[in-house]
N, CA, C and O of each residue as an XYZ file, in Angstrom:
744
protein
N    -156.226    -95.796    -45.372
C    -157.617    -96.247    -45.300
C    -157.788    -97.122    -44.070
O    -156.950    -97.918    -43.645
N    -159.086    -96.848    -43.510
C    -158.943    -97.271    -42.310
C    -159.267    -99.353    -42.670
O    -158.984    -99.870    -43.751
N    -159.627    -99.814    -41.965
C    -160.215   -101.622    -42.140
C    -161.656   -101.215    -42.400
O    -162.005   -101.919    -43.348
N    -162.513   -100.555    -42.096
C    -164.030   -100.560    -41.729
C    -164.358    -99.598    -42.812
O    -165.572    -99.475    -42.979
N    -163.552    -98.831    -43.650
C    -163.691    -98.274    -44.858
C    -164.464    -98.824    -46.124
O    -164.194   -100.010    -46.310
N    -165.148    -98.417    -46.837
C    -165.585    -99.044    -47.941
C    -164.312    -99.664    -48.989
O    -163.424    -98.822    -48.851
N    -163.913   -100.492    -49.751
C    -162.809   -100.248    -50.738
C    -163.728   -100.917    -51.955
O    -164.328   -101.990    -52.028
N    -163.583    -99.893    -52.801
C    -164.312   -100.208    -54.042
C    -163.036   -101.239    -55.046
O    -161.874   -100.861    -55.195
N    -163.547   -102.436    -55.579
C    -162.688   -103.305    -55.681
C    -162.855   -103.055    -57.191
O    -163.724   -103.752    -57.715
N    -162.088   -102.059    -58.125
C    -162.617   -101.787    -59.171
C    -161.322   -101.991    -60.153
O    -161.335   -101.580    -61.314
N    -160.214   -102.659    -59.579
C    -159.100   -102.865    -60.088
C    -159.458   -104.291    -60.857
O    -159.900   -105.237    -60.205
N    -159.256   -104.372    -62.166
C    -159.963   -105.620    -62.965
C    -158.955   -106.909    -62.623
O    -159.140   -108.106    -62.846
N    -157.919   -106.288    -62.054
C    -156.768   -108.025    -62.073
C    -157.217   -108.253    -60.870
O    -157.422   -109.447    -60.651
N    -157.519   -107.294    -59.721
C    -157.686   -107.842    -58.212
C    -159.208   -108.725    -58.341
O    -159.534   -109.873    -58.040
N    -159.888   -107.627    -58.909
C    -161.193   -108.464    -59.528
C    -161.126   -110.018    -59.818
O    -161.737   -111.013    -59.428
N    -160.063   -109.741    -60.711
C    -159.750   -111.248    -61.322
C    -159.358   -111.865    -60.472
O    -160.261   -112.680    -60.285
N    -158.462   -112.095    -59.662
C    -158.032   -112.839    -58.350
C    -159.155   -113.576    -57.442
O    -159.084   -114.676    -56.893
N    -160.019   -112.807    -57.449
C    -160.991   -112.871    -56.607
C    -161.942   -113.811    -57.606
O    -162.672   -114.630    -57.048
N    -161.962   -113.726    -59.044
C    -163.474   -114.288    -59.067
C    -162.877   -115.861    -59.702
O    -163.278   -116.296    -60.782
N    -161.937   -116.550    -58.892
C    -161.566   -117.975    -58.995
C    -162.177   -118.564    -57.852
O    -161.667   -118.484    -56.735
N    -163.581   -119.334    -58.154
C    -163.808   -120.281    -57.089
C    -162.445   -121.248    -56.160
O    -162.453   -121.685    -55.010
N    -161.749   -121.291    -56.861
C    -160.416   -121.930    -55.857
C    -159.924   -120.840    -54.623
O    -159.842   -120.986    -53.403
N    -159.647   -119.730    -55.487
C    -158.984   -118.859    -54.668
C    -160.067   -118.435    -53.352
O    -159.685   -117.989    -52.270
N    -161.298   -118.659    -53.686
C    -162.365   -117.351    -53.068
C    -162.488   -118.726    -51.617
O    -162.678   -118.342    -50.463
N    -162.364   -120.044    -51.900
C    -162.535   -121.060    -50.850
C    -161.455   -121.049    -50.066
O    -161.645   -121.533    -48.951
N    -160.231   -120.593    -50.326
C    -159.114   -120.657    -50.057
C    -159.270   -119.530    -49.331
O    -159.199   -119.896    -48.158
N    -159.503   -117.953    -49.385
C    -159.373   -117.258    -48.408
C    -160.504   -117.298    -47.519
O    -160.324   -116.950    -46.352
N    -161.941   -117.770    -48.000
C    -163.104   -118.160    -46.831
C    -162.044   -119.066    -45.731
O    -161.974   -118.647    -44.576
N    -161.258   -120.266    -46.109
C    -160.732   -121.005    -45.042
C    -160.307   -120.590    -44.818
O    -160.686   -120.644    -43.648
N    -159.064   -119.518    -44.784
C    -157.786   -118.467    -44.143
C    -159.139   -117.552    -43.258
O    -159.239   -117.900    -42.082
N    -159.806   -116.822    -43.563
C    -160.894   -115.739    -42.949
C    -161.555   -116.512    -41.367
O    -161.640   -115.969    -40.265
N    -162.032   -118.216    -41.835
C    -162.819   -118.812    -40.788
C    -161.821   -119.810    -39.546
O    -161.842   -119.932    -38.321
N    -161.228   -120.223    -40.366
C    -159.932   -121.167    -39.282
C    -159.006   -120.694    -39.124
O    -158.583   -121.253    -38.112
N    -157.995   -119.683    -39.551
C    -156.654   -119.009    -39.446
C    -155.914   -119.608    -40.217
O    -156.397   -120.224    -41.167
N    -154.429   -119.565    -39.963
C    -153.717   -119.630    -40.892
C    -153.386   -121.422    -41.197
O    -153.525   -122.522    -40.663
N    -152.977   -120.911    -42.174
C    -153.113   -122.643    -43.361
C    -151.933   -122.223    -44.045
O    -151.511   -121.077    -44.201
N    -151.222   -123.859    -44.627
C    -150.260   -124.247    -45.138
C    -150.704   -124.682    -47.026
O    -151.906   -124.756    -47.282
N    -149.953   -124.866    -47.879
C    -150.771   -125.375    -49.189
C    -150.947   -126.327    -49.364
O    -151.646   -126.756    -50.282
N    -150.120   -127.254    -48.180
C    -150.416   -128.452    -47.521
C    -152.061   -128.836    -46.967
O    -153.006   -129.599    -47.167
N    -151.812   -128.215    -46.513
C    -153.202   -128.466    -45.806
C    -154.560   -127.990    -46.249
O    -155.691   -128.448    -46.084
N    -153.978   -126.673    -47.010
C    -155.175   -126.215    -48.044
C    -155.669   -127.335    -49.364
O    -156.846   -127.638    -49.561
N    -154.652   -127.785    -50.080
C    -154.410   -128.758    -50.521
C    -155.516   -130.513    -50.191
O    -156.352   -131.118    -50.861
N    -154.971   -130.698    -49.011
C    -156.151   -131.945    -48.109
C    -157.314   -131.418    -48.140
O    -158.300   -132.075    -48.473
N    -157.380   -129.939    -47.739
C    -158.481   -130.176    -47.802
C    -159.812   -129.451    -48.519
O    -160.945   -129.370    -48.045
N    -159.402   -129.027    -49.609
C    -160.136   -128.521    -50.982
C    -159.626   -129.841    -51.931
O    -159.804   -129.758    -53.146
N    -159.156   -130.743    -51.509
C    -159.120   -131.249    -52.478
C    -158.250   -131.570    -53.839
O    -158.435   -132.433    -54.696
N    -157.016   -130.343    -53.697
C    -156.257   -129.833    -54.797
C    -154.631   -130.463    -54.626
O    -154.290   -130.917    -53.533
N    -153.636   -130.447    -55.842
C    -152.837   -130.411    -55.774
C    -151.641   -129.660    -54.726
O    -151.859   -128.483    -54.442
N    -150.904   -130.046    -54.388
C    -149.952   -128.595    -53.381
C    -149.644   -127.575    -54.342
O    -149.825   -126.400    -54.025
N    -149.020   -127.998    -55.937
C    -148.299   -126.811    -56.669
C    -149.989   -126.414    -57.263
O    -149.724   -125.254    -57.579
N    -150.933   -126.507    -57.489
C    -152.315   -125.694    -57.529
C    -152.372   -124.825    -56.416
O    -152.559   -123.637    -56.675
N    -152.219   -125.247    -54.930
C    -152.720   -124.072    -54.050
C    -152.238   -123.563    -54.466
O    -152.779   -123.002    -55.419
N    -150.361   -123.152    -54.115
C    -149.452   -123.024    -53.887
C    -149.228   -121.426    -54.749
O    -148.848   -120.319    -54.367
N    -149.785   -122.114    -56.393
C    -150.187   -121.182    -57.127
C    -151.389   -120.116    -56.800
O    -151.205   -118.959    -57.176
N    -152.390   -120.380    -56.243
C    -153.241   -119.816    -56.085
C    -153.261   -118.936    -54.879
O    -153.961   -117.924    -54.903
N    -152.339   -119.327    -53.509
C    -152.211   -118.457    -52.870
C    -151.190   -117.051    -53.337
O    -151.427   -115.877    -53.053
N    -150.176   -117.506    -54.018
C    -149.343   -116.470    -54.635
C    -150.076   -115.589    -55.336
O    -149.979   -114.380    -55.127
N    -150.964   -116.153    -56.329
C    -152.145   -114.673    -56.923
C    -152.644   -114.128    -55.678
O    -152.351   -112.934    -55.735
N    -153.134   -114.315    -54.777
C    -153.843   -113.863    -53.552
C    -153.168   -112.954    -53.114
O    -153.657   -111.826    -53.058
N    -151.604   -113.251    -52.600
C    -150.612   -112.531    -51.967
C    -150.282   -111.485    -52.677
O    -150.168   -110.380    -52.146
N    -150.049   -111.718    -54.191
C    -149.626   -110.795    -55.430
C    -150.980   -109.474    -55.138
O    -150.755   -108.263    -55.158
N    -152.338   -110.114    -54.885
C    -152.899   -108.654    -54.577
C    -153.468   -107.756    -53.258
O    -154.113   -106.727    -53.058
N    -152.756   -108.904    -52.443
C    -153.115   -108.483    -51.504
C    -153.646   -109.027    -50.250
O    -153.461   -108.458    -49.174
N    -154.410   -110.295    -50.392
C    -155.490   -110.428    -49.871
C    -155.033   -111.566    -48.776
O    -155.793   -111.979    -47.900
N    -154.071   -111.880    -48.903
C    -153.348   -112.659    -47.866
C    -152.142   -112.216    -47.940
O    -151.794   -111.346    -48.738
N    -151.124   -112.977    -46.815
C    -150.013   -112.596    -46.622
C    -149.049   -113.762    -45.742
O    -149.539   -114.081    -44.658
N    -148.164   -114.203    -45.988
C    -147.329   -115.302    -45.916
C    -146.761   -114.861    -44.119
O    -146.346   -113.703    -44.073
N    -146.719   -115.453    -43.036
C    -146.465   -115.827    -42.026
C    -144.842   -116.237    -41.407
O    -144.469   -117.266    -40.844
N    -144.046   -114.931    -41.783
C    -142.466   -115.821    -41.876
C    -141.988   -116.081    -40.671
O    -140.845   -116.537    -40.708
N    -142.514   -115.940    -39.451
C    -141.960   -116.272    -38.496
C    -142.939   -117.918    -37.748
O    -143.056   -118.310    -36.587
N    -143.227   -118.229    -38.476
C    -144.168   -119.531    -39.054
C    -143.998   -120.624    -39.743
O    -144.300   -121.789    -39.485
N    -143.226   -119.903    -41.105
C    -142.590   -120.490    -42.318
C    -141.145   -121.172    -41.795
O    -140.260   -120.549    -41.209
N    -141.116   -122.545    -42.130
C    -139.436   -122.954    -42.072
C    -139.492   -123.509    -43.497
O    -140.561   -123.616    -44.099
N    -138.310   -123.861    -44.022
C    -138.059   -124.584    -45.238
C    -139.058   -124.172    -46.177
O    -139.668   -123.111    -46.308
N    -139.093   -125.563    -46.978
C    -140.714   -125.475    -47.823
C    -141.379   -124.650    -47.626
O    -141.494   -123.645    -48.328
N    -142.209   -125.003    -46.197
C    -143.570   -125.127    -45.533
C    -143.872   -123.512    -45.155
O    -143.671   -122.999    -44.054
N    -144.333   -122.934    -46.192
C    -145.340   -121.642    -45.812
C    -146.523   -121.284    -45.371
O    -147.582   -121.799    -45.728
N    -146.342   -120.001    -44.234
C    -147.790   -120.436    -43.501
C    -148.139   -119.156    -44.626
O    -147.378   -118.479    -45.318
N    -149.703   -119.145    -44.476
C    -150.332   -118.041    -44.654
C    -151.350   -117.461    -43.895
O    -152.058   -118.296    -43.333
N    -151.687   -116.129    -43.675
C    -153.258   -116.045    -42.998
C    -153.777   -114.575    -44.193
O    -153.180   -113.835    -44.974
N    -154.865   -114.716    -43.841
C    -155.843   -113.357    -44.672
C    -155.054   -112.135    -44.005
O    -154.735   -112.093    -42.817
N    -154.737   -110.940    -45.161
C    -153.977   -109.825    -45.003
C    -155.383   -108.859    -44.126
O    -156.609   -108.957    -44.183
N    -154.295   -107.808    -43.236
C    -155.301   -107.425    -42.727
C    -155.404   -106.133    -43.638
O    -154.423   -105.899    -44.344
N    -156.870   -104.960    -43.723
C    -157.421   -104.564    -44.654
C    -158.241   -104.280    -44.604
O    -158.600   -104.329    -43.428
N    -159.258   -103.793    -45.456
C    -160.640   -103.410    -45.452
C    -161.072   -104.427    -45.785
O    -160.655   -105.225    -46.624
N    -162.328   -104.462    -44.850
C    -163.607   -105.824    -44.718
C    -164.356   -105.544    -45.637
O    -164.669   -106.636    -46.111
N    -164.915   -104.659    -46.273
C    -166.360   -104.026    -46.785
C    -165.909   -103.685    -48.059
O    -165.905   -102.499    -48.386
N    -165.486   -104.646    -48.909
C    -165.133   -104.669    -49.929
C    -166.486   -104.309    -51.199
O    -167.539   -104.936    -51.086
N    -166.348   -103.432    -52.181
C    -167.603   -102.588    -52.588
C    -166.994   -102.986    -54.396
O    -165.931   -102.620    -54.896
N    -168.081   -103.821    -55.037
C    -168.169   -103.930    -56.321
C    -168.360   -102.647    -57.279
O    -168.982   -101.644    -56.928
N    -167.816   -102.790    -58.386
C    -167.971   -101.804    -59.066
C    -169.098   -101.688    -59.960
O    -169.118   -102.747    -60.587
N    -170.200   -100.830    -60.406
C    -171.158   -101.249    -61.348
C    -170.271   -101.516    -62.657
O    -169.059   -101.331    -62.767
N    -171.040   -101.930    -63.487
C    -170.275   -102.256    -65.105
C    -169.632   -100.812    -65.489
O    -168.434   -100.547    -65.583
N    -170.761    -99.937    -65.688
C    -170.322    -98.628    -66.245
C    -168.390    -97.905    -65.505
O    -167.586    -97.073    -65.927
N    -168.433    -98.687    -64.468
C    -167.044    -98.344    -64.094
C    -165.955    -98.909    -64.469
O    -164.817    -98.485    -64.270
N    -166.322   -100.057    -65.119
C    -165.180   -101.034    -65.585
C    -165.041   -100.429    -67.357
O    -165.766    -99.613    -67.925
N    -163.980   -101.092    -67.835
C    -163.551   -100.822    -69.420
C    -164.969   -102.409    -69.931
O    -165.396   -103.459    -69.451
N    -165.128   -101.596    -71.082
C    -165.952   -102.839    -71.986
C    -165.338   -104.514    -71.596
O    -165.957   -105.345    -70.931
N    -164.106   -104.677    -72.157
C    -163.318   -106.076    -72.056
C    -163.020   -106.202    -70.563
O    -162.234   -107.120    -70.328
N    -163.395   -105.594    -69.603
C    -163.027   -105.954    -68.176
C    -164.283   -106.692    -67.259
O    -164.186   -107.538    -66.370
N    -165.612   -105.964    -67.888
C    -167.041   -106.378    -67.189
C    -167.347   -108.038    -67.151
O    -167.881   -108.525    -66.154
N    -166.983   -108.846    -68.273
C    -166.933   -110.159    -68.063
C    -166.801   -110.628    -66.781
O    -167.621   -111.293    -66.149
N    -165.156   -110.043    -66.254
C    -164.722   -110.479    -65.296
C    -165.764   -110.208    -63.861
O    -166.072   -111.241    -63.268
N    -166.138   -109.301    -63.469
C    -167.434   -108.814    -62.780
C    -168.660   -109.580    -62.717
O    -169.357   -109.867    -61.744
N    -168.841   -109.977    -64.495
C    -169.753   -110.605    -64.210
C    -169.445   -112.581    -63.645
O    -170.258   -113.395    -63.207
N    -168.279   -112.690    -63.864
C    -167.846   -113.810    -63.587
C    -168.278   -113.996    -62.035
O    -169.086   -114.788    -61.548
N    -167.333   -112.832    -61.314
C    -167.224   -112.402    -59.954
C    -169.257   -112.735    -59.573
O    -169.702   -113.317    -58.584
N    -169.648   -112.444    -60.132
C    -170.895   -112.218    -59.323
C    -171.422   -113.921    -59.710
O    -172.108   -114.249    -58.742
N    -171.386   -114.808    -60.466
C    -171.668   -115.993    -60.676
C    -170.903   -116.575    -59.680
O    -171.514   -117.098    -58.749
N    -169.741   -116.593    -59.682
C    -169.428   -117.404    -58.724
C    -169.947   -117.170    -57.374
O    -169.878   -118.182    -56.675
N    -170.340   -116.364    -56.920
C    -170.718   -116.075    -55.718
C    -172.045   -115.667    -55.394
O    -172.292   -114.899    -54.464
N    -173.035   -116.245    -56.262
C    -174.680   -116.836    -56.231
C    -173.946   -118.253    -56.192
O    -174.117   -118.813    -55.109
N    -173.406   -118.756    -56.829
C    -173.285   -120.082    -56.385
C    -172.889   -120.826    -54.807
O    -173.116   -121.937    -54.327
N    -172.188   -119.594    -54.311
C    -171.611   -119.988    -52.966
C    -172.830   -120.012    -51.962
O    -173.130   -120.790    -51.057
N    -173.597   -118.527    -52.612
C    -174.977   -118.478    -51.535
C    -175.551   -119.541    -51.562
O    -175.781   -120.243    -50.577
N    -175.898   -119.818    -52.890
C    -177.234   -121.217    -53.530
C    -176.593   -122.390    -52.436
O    -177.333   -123.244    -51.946
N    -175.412   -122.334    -52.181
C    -175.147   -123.570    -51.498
C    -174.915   -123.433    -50.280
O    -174.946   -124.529    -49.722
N    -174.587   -122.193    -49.264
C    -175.119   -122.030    -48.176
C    -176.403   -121.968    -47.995
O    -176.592   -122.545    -46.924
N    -177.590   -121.540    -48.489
C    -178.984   -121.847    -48.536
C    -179.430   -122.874    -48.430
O    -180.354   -123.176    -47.674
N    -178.530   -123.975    -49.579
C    -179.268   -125.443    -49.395
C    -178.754   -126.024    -47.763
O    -179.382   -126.889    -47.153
N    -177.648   -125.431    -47.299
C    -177.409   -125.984    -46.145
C    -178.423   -125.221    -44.815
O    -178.451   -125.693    -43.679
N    -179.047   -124.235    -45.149
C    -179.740   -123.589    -43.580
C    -180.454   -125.007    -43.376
O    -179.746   -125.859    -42.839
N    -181.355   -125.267    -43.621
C    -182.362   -126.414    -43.308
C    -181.337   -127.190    -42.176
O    -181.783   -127.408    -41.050
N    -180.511   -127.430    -42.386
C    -179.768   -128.633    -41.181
C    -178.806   -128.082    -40.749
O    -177.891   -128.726    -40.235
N    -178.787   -126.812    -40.852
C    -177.737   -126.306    -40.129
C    -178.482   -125.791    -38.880
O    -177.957   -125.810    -37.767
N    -180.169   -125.166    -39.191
C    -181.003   -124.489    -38.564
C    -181.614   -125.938    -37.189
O    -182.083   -125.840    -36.055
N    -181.359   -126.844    -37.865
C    -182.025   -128.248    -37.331
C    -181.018   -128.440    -36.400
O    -181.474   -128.407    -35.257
N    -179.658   -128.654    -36.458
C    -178.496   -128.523    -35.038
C    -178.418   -127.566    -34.220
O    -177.868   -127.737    -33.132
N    -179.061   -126.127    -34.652
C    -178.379   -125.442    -33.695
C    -179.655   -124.186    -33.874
O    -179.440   -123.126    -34.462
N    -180.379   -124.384    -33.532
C    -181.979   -123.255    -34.042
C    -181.341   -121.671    -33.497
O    -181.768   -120.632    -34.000
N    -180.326   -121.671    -32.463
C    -179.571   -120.399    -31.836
C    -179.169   -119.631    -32.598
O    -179.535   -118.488    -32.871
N    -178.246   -120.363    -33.037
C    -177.264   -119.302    -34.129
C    -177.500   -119.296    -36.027
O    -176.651   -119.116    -36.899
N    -178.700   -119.517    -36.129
C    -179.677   -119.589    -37.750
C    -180.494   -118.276    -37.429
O    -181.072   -118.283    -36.343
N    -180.615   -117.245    -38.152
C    -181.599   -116.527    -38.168
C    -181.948   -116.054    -39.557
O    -180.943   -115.623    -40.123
N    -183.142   -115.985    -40.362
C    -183.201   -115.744    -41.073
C    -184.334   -114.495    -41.512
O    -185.067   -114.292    -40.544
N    -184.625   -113.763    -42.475
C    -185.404   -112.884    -42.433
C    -185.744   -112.341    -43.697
O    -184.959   -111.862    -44.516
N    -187.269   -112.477    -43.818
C    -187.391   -112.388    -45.842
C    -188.403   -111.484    -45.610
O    -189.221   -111.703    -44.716
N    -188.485   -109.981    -46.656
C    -189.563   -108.930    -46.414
C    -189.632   -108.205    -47.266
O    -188.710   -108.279    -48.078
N    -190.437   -107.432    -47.457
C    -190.525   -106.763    -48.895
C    -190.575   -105.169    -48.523
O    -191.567   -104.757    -47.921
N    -189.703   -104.425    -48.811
C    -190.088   -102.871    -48.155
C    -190.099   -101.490    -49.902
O    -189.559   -101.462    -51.007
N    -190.831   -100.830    -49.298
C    -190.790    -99.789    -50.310
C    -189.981    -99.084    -50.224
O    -189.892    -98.700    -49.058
N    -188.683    -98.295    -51.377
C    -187.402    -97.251    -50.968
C    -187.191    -96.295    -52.209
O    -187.209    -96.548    -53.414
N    -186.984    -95.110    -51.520
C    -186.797    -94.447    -53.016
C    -184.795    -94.945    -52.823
O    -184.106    -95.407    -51.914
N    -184.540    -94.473    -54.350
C    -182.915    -95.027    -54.410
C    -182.102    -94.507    -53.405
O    -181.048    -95.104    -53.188
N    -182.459    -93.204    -52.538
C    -181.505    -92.512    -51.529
C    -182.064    -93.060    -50.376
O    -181.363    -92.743    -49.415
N    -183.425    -94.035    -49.909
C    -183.269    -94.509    -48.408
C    -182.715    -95.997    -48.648
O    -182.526    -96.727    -47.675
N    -182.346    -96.623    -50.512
C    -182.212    -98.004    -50.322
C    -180.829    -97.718    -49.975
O    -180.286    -98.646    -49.375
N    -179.806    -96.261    -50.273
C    -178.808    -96.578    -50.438
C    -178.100    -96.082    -48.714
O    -176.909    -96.083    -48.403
N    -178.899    -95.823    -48.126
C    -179.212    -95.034    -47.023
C    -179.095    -96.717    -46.069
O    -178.063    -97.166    -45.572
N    -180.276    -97.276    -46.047
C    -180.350    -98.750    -45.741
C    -178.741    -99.110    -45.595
O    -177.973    -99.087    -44.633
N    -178.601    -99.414    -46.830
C    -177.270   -100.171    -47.297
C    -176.423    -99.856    -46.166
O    -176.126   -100.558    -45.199
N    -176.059    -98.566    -46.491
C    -174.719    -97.901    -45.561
C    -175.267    -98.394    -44.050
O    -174.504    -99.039    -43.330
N    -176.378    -98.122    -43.687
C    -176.754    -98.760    -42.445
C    -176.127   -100.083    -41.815
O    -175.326   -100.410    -40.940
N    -176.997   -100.677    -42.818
C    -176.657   -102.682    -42.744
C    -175.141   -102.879    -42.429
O    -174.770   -103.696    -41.587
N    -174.011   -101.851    -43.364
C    -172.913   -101.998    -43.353
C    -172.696   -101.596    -42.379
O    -171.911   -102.342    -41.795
N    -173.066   -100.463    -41.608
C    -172.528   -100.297    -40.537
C    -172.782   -100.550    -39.233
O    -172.304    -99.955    -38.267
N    -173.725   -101.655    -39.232
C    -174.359   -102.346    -38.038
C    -173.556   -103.609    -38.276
O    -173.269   -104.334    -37.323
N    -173.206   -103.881    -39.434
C    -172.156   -105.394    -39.866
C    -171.058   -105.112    -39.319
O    -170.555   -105.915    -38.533
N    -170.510   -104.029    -39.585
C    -168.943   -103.855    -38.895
C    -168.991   -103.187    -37.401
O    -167.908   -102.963    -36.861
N    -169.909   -102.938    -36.878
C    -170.246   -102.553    -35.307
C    -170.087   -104.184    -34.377
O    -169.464   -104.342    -33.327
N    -170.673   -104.986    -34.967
C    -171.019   -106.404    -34.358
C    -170.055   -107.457    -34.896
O    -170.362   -108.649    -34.861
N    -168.884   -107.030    -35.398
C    -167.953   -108.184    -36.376
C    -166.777   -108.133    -36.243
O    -166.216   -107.139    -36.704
N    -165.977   -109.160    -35.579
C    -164.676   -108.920    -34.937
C    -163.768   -109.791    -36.048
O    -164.142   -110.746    -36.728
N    -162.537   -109.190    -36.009
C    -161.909   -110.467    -36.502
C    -161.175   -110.997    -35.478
O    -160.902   -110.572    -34.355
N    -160.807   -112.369    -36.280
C    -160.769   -113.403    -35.188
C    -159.718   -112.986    -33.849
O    -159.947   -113.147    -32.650
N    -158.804   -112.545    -34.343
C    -158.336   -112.188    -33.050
C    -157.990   -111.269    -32.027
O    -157.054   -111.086    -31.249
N    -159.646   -110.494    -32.457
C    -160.022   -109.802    -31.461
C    -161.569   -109.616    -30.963
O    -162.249   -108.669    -30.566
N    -161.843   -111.543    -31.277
C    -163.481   -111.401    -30.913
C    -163.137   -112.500    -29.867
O    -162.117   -113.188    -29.896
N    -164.443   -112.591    -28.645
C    -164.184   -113.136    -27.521
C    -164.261   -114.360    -27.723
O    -164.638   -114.777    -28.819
N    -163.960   -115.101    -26.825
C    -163.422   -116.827    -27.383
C    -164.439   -117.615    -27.609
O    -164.250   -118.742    -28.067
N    -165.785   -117.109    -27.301
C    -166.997   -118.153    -27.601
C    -167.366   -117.325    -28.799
O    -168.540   -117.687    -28.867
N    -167.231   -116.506    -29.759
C    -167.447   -115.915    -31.248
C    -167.023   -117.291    -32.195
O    -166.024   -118.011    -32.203
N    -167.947   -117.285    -32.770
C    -168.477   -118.097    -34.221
C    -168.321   -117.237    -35.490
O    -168.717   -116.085    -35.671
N    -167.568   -118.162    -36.440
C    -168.055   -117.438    -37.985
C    -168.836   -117.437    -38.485
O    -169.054   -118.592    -38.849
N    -170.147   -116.252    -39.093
C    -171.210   -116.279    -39.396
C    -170.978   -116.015    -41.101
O    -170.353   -115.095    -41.628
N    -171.634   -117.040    -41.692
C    -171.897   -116.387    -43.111
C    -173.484   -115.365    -42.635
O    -174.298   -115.679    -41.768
N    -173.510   -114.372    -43.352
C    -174.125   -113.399    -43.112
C    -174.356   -112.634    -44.506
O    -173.475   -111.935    -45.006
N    -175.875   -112.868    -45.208
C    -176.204   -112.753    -46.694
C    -177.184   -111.551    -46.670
O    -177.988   -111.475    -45.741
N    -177.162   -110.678    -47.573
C    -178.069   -109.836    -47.528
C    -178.698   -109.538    -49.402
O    -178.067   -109.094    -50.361
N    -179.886   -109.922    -49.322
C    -180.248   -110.116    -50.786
C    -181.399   -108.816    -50.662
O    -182.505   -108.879    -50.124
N    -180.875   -107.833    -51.221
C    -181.948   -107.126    -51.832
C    -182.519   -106.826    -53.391
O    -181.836   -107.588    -54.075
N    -183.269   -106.225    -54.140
C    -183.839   -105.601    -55.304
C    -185.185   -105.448    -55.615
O    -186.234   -105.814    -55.085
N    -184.868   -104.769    -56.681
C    -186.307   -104.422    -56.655
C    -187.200   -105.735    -56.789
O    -186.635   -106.816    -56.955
N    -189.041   -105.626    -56.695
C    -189.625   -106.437    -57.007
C    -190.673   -106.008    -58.153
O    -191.577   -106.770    -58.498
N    -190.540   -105.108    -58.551
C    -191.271   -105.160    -59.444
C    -190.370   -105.488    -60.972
O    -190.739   -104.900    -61.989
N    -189.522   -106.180    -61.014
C    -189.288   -106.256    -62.147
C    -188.925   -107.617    -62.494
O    -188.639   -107.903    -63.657
C-alpha cells in the first residue's frame, strides 16, 4: 500500500489504540516536532515516564510509531511516527462487530473534543498571524455520489499540498486542517 492510499482503520484493537486521548497527543507531538523520548513526552503532557512509556509501546504494538535505534542508548528511547498511510479512513458502525462500535464511538468523541479546542484557539491564533488562519463555512447541495466525489477530492488536494516533515521545504508549518461536513437538513 502505497502512504497516500486510503487505509480503512477497521481493526477494533488499532481502533482502540488510537481512541486514548493520551496516546492520540502523543503521536500529534511525534507527527508536529519529530522524534521524542518518554522523557520528554512525559514533561511535557504532563505524565508519568512509566505512563508514556506504556503508551508509546501500544502505539508501536500497532504500528503507528516506531522506536529510533540508532538514537536509542541505554534507557533512553527515541521514537518518531511510523511511516504509512496518512489518510486514515473510519469505519461506519455497520462494519464493526456489535461489542466493537463503542470503541468508534469513543474514537469519534475524543476527537470533537480535540477540534472544540482547536476552534476555541482560531480567534488568537488568527490575531498573531492573520497569514496562515484560513477559514471557510458554506452550505452546498450534493447528491451522496458528488458528496462522496467531493470527499475523494478534498483528500486528494490534502495529500497533493502535504509533505511530511522531512520532505517539506524548511519554511513549511504544521497545519491542523479540519473539514466538517453533513447534512443540514436534519
Amino acid at each position: 500500500m502505497k502512504d497516500d492510499e486510503p487505509f480503512l482503520l477497521d481493526d477494533p484493537a488499532r481502533l482502540k489504540a488510537l481512541a486514548h486521548p493520551m496516546r492520540r497527543r502523543m503521536l500529534r507531538h511525534l507527527e508536529v516536532h519529530g522524534p521524542a523520548t518518554s522523557t520528554t513526552l512525559g514533561e511535557l503532557l504532563g505524565a508519568k515516564t512509566g505512563t508514556t512509556s506504556y503508551h508509546l509501546r501500544q502505539l508501536e504494538k500497532y504500528g503507528f510509531i516506531e522506536e529510533i535505534p540508532e538514537r536509542s542508548t541505554g534507557r533512553e528511547r527515541w521514537w518518531r511516527k511510523a511511516p504509512g498511510p496518512r489518510d486514515l479512513r473510519l469505519p461506519t458502525p455497520d462494519q464493526l462487530s456489535p461489542e466493537d462500535r463503542p470503541v468508534l464511538a469513543e474514537f469519534h468523541r475524543i476527537g470533537l473534543e480535540e477540534d472544540l479546542r482547536l476552534f476555541e484557539r482560531l480567534p488568537a491564533i488568527y490575531e498573531g498571524d492573520p497569514r496562515w488562519v484560513k477559514a471557510s463555512r458554506g452550505l452546498g447541495r450534493m447528491t451522496e455520489p458528488e458528496f462522496e466525489e467531493f470527499f475523494e477530492a478534498y483528500m486528494a488536494l490534502l495529500a497533493k499540498y502535504s509533505h511530511r516533515a522531512e520532505d517539506a521545504a524548511p519554511d513549511a508549518r504544521p497545519l491542523y486542517i479540519r473539514l466538517f461536513a453533513f447534512p443540514a437538513d436534519r
